[in-house]
C-alpha positions in Angstrom: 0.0 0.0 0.0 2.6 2.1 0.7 4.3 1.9 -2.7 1.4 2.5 -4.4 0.8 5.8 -2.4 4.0 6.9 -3.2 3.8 6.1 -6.9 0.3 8.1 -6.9 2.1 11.1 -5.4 5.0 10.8 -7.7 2.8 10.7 -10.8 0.7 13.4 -9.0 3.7 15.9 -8.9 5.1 14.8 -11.9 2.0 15.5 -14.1 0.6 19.2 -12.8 0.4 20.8 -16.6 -3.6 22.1 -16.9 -5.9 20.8 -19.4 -9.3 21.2 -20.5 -12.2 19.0 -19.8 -14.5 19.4 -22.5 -17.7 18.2 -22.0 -19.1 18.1 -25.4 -22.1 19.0 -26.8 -22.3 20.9 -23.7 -21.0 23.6 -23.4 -19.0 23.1 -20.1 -15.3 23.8 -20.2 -13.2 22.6 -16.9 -9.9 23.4 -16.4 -8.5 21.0 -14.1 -4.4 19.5 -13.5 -3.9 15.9 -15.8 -3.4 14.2 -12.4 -7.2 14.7 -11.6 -7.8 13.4 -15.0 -5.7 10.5 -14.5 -6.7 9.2 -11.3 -10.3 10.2 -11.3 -10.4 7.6 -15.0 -8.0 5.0 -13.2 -10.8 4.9 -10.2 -13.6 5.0 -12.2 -12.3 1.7 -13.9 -11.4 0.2 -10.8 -14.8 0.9 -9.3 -16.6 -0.1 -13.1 -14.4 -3.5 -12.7 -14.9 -4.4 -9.8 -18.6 -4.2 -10.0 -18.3 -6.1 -13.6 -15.9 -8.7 -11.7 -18.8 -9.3 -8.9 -22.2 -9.2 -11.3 -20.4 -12.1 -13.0 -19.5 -14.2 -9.8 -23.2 -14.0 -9.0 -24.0 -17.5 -10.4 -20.9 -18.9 -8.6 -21.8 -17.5 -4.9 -25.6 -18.7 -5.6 -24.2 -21.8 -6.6 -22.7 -21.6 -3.6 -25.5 -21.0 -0.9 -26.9 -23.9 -2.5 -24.6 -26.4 -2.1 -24.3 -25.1 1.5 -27.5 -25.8 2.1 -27.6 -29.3 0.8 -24.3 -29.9 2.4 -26.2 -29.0 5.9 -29.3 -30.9 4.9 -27.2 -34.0 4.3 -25.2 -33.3 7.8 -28.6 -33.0 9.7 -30.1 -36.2 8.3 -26.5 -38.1 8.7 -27.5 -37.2 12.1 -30.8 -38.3 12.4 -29.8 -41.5 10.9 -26.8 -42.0 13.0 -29.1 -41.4 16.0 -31.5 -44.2 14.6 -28.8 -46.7 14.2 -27.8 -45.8 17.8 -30.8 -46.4 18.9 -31.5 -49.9 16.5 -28.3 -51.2 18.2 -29.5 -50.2 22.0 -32.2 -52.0 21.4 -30.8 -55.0 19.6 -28.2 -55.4 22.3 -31.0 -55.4 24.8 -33.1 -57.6 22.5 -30.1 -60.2 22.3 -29.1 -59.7 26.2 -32.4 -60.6 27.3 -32.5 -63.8 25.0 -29.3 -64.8 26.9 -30.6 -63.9 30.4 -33.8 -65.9 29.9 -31.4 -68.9 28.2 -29.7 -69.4 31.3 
């Protein structure tokens, strides 16, 4: 971060001359230092990029919520089964320990 401010205020002092913004077909004339010019364009396409960048990755985050909410459906019925087994084998084991205690 810090290089980059310093190469903004290098280019900033190098680049002072004065041009004219014309803002045709109005009829608006600005008068402004090239570094404004410069920077205020280089920000503008950051910002415009950026927001083209994260329109497009919309069908990969939605993609994403879904899968996360199958992935957490699928954990909260591994569950529920795993509690069912549980309980199949509790009362197995007391199924099969009671055949034995009435055996003997």
């Amino acid at each position: 971060m810090v290089v980059i401010g310093a190469v903004v205020i290098l280019f900033t002092i190098s680049n002072r001359a004065t041009v004219i913004l014309d803002f045709w077909p109005l009829p608006f004339f600005l008068p402004t230092p090239l570094y404004r010019v410069v920077l205020a364009a280089a920000f503008l396409g950051f910002i415009f990029g950026g927001l083209v960048a994260w329109i497009s990755a919309g069908s990969a985050r939605s993609r994403a919520r879904r899968e996360e909410r199958r992935a957490s459906n699928l954990e909260k019925d591994l569950t529920t089964l795993q509690d069912k087994i549980g309980a199949l084998e509790d009362k197995n084991k007391d199924a099969a320990t009671g055949k034995k205690g009435k055996a003997t």
